[in-house]
N, C-alpha and C positions, 0 to 999 in steps of 0.2 A: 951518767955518773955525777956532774956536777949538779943537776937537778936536784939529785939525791942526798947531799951536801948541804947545798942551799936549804932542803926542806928539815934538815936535822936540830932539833933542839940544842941550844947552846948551853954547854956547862958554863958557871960561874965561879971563878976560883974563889976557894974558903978567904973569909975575910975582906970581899969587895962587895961595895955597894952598888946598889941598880937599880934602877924604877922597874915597875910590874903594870901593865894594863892588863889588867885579866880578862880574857876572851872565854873559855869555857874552865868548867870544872867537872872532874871524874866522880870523888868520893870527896868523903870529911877533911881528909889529910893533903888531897891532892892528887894528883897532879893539876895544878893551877896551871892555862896557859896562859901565854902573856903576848901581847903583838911585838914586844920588843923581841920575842926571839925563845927565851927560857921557858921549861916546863919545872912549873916548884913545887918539892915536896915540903910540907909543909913541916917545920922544925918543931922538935917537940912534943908531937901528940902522935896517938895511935885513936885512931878511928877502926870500925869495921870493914872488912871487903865489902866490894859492890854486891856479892853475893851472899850477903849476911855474917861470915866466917868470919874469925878471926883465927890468926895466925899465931902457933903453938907461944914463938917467940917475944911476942909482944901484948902489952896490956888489952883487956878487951871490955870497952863500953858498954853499957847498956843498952843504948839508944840504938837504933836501928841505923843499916849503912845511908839509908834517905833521907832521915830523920837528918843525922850530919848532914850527908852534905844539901840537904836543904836551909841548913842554918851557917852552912859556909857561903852560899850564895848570898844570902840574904843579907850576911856581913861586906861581901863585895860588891853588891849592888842590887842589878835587878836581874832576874831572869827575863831574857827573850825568845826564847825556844830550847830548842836539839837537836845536835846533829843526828847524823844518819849512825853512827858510830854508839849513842850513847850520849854523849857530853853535853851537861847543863850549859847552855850559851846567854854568856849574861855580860851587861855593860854595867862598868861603875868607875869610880876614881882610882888614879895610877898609885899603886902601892909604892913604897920605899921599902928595899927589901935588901941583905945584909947576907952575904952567902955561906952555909956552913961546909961549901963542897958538892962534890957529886953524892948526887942521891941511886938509888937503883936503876938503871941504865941510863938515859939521856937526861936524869935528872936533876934539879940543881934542890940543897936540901938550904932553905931560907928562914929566916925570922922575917917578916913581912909588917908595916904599919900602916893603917888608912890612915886618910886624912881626917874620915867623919866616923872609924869605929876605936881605931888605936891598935894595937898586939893583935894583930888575928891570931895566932896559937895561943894568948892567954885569954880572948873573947872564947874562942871554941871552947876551953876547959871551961869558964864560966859559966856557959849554955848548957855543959852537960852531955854533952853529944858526944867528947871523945873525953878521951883520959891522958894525962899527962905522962910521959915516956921517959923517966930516972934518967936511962940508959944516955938520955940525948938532949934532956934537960938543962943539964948541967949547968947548972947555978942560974941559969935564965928566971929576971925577976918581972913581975908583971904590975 
């Protein structure tokens, strides 16, 4: 049971900051891991599922769900492989990241900045890859 524990993603309480090493990425949006511990949704944007869909409730891109998250990688570093699982596994520089709360289940939903791209959720809307989400935007300037 405490194994179990141990392995669980750490929520981030809204309004605290945190460094991010990001270890792998799912889709456009996230879940970014991070070796400090948190998985981040990334604040702000709506990307497509991994399986192409997008969901009734939120904006839907054009770009294809790989198309993202090949351009969220790219903004975080480098890709190095993949896991067994799925997940883009990529090294790059430790984000600074600002937490807007839990995201959907173990998740922490963040505003994130590189050191060598700047806003990753206002990079991604500039790519075109995802679309900007009103709902969670909320006055966030880029």
């Amino acid at each position: 049971m405490l194994l179990l524990a141990a392995l669980a993603a750490v929520v981030i309480p809204a309004g605290q900051s945190f460094t991010c090493t990001p270890t792998r990425v799912w889709d456009g949006d996230g879940p970014v891991w991070c070796k400090e511990g948190p998985r981040i949704r990334l604040a702000g944007i709506a990307a497509r599922e991994s399986d192409g869909s997008c969901r009734s409730n939120q904006p839907c891109p054009r770009a294809s769900a790989e198309e993202a998250r090949q351009a969220l990688v790219r903004l975080l570093g480098t890709a190095t492989g993949k896991s067994k699982q799925g997940h883009v596994l990529v090294r790059g520089p430790t984000l600074r990241c600002t937490s807007t709360g839990q995201a959907v289940g173990s998740r922490t939903g963040a505003w994130c900045v590189s050191p060598t791209e700047g806003d990753i959720s206002c990079a991604m809307v500039r790519g075109g890859t995802v679309l900007r989400w009103s709902r969670y935007w909320k006055g966030h300037r880029c």
